[in-house]
N, C-alpha and C positions, 0 to 999 in steps of 0.2 A: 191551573193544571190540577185536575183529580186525581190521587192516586189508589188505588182498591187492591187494597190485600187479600188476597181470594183465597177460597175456600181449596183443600184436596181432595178431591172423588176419586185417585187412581185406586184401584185393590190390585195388592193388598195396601189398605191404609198408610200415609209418610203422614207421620206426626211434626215432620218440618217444615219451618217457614221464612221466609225471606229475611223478613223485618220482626224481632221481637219487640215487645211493649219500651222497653228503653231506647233501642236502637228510630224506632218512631217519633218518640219524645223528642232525638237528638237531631231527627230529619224535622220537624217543624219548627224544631228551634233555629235551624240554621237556613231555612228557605222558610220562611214565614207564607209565603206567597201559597204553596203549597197546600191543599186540601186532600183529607187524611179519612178514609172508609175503611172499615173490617169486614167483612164477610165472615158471619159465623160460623163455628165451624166446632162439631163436640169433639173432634180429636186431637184438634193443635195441641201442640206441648205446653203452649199456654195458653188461658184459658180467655173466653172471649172477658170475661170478669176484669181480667188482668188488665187486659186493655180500655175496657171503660172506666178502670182507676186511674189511667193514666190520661182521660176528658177525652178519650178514640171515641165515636161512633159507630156502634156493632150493630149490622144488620143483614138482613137477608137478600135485600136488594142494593146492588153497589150500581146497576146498571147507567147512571147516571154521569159514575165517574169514564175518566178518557183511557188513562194506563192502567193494567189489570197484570198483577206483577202474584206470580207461584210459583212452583217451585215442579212439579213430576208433568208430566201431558195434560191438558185438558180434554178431557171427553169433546166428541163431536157435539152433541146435543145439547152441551153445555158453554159453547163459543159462543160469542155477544158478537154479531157482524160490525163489522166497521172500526172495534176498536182494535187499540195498541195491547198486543200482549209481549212478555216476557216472563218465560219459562223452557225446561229441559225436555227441547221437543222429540229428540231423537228422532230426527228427519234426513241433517245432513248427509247423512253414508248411506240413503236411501232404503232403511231400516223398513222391509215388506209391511211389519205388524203397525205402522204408520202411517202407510202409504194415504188411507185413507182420511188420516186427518189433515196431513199436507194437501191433499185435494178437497177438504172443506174451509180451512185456513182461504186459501184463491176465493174460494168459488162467495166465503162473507167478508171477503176485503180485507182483512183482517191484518195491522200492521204486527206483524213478527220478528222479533227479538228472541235466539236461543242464547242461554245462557253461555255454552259452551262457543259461541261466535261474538264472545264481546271481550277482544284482546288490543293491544298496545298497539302500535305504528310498526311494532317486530313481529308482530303478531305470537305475541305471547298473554296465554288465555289471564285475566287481570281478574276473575272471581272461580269459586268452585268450591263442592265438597271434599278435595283428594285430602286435604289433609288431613280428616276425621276419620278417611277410610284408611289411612295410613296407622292411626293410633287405634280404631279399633282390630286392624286387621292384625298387627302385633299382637295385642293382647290374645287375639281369639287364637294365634298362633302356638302361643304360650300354654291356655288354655287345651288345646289340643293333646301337646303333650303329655299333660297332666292326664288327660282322659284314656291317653291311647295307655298308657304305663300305669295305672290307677294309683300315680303316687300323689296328688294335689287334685281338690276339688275346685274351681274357679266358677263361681256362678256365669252364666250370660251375660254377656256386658247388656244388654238390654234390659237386663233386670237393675244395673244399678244407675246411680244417680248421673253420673257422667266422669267424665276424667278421671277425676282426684280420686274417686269410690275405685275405678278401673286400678289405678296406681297403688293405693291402699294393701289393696287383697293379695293385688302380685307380689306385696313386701312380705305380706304375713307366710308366705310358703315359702320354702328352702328348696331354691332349682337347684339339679342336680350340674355339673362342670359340664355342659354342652356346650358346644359349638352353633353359633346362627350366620348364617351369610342374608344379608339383605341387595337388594337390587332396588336403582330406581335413584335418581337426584333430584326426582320434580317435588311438589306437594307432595304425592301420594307417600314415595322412599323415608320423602325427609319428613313425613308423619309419624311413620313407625319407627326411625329412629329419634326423632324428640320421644318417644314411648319408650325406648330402649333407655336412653339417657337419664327419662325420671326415674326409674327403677333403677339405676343404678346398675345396670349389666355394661361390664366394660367392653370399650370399642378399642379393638385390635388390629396393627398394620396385615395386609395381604399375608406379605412374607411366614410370619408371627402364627399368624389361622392356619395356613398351609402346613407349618415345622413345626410347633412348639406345642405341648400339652400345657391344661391350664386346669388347679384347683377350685374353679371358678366358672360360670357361664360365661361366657363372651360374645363379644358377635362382628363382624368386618361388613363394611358398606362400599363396595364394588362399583366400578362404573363399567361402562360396554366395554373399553380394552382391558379390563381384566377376564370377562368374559367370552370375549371374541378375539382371533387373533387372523392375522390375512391367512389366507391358502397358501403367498408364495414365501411367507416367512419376514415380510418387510416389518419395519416398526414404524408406523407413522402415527400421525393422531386423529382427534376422533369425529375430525371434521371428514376426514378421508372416509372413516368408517359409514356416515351419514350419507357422503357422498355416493360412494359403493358398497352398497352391502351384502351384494352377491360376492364381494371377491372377497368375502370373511367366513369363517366358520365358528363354530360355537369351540369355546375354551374353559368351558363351566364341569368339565369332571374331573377338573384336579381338587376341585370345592365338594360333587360327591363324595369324594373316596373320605375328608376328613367333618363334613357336616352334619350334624342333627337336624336342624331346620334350616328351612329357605323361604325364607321371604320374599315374597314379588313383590314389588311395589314398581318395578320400569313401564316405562314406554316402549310401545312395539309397533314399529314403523314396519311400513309392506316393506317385502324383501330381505328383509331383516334374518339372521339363521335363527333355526329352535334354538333356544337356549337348554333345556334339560330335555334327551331326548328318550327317547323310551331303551335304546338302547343303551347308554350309561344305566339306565336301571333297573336294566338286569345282570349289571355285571354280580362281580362274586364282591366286590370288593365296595359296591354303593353302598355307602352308611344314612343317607339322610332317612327321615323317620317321619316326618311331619312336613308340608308344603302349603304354606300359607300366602295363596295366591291372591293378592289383593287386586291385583289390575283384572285377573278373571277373564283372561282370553280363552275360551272353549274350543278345545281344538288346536290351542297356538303355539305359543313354544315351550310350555308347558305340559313338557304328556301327562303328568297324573290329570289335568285339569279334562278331564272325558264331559263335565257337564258344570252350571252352576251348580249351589248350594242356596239354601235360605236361611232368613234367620231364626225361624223355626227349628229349623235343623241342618244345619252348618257341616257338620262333619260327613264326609264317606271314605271308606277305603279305597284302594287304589292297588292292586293283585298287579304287578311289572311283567310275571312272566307272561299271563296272560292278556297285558292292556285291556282288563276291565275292572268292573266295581266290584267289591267283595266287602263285608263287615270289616268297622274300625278294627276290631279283638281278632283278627284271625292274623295268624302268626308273622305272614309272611306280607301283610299291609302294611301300604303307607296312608298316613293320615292325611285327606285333602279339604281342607279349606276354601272355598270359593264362593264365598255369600258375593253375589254381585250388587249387592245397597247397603256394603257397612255403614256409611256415615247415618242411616235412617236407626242406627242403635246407639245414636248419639246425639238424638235431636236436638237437647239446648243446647247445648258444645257446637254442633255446629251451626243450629241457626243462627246465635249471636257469629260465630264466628264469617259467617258466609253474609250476614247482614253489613258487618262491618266494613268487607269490602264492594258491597253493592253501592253503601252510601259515600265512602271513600271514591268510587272510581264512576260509576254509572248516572247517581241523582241530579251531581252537579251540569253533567252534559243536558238537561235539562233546561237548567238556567242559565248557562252562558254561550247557548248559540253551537252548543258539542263544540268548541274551537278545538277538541285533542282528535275529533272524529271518531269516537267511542261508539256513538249509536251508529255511524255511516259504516263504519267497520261489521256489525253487528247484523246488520238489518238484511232478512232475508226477502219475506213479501211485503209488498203495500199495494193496494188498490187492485188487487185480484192479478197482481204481476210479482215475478222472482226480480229479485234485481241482480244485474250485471255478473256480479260475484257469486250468485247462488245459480247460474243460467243452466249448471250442469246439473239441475235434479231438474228438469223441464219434461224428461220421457218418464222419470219416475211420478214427477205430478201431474202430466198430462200422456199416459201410454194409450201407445195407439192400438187398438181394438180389432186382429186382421178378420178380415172377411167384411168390415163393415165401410 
């Protein structure tokens, strides 16, 4: 079995990568059998150098090898027909600006593995970036802050080394005693508060955030019933709420009236209610200030979130009276946050960390036959066919043309 660490063409540029030069070292050591290609590349976070100190083979042509393992879309032009890929093809939800690379996937046979389709027997997703977007998405939320009040300058996490540089800078400024509400118990939530935790901002009961003044920043981590509550006043839990979530409404402005920032980090299932609506913000009495929307639904239950942001430039305001964009500095803005590819400003942090569980959960099915069914779970096309479990994008891969 070949394996090819491929190159990123997407623009703008992801300087991430699957498998770093150690985490390779640690897949030949443990499947010897295994044969090991790099695909150069002058933007990886590390350098192809890196890798030929570690006895990789860096070249320009991997085409020889079988798996072709990246990380963002591979350009159409740049598909090798017949082989095995895996990568984040954003196909599944029939994603338009796609369509036509899942119609070249078929049309060169091409076996297809998305990253986001290789989960457990619970089907629970077993690799990802969310927890990078989680720690940077905190920081840039904090950052935000600082920038909307001009009282702390925080470079771009992009600019610094990773983590620990992230973690550093936020000690060296004195937050002011705000209030943070976080949302979210997946990767992504429980990112931003491992980032809360290093820094040292303490984590306070519901009750506590709601009543109590604090000399000190603090922040409370929410799950859906503290946010949502039913229409007819029942108290049940939060299997009911998954179950039905038309019979809920959002419960998130008792958390306006005492919040500075809000952190996304949840999951947002169809049907689900808004969680912050544009009307909580405009009351007289909404305090939050800053919305560091990590999950990045445009349009969803987020009303400041009117659009992405990028890493270039991360920040817009957000004018409540009139649900549009207006400059951070003007008086009556909220700060919004919505880079939708934080973890790509954290690229060693997470490619070790996202290689770790690729080799943990994905390489081995490989070599022993999948007996967990990791790839069969996974596997969208083979041999210019959807399989079984993918058979609902078949109008989006194959639309029919009227008139003809």
């Amino acid at each position: 079995m070949k394996f090819a660490i491929i190159r990123e063409r997407k623009n703008p540029p992801d300087r991430r990568v699957v498998f770093s030069p150690d985490a390779l070292v640690e897949l030949r050591e443990t499947f010897p059998q295994a044969e090991i290609k790099v695909e150069s590349s002058p933007i990886r976070v590390f350098t192809d150098e890196e890798y030929r100190e570690k006895g990789f083979e860096v070249t320009d042509d991997v085409s020889d090898c079988d798996v072709f393992i990246g990380v963002k879309e591979v350009p159409v032009e740049a598909l090798v027909a017949k082989k095995t890929y895996f990568f984040f093809s954003h196909t599944i939800k029939k994603q338009p600006h796609n369509q036509k690379l899942m119609q070249a996937i078929l049309e060169k046979k091409i076996e297809l593995y998305d990253h986001e389709t290789i989960v457990n027997e619970n089907h629970v997703r077993l690799i990802g970036f969310g927890r990078y977007a989680g720690i940077v998405g905190a920081y840039n939320g904090l950052r935000a802050f600082g920038v909307k009040y001009e009282l702390f300058d925080l470079p771009k996490a992009e600019t610094l080394k990773g983590q620990s540089e992230m973690e550093a800078r936020v000690k060296r400024v004195m937050l002011p005693p705000i209030k943070i509400v976080l949302t979210g118990f997946g990767k992504v939530g429980k990112g931003a508060k491992d980032f809360l935790d290093a820094i040292k901002i303490k984590e306070v009961p519901v009750d506590d955030f709601l009543n109590k003044r604090f000399s000190d920043p603090v922040y409370t981590h929410i799950d859906v019933l503290d946010y949502n509550k039913r229409k007819d006043g029942k108290k049940l839990d939060k299997h009911d709420f998954y179950s039905n979530p038309d019979q809920y409404e959002s419960d998130f402005e008792r958390f306006t009236k005492v919040a500075d920032v809000f952190m996304a980090g949840h999951f947002y299932g169809n049907g689900a209610p808004v969680i912050l609506s544009r009307e909580m913000l405009r009351k007289p009495d909404n305090k939050i200030k800053v919305v560091a929307d990590i999950s990045c639904d445009v349009d969803g239950p987020v009303a400041t979130t009117i659009r992405s942001s990028t890493i270039a430039d991360p920040l817009y305001g957000y004018l409540p009276s009139e649900h549009k964009e207006a400059d951070v500095f003007h008086p009556s803005a909220i700060v919004v946050m919505a880079v939708d590819n934080l973890p790509c400003e954290l690229p060693k942090d997470a490619s070790e960390g996202f290689g770790r569980m690729f080799l943990d959960h994905v390489i081995p099915a490989f070599f022993n036959e999948d007996k967990d069914g990791v790839l069969d779970r996974a596997l969208i096309a083979k041999d210019g066919q959807l399989t079984e479990k993918f058979r609902y994008l078949e109008d989006y891969a194959h639309p029919v043309v009227h008139g003809k």
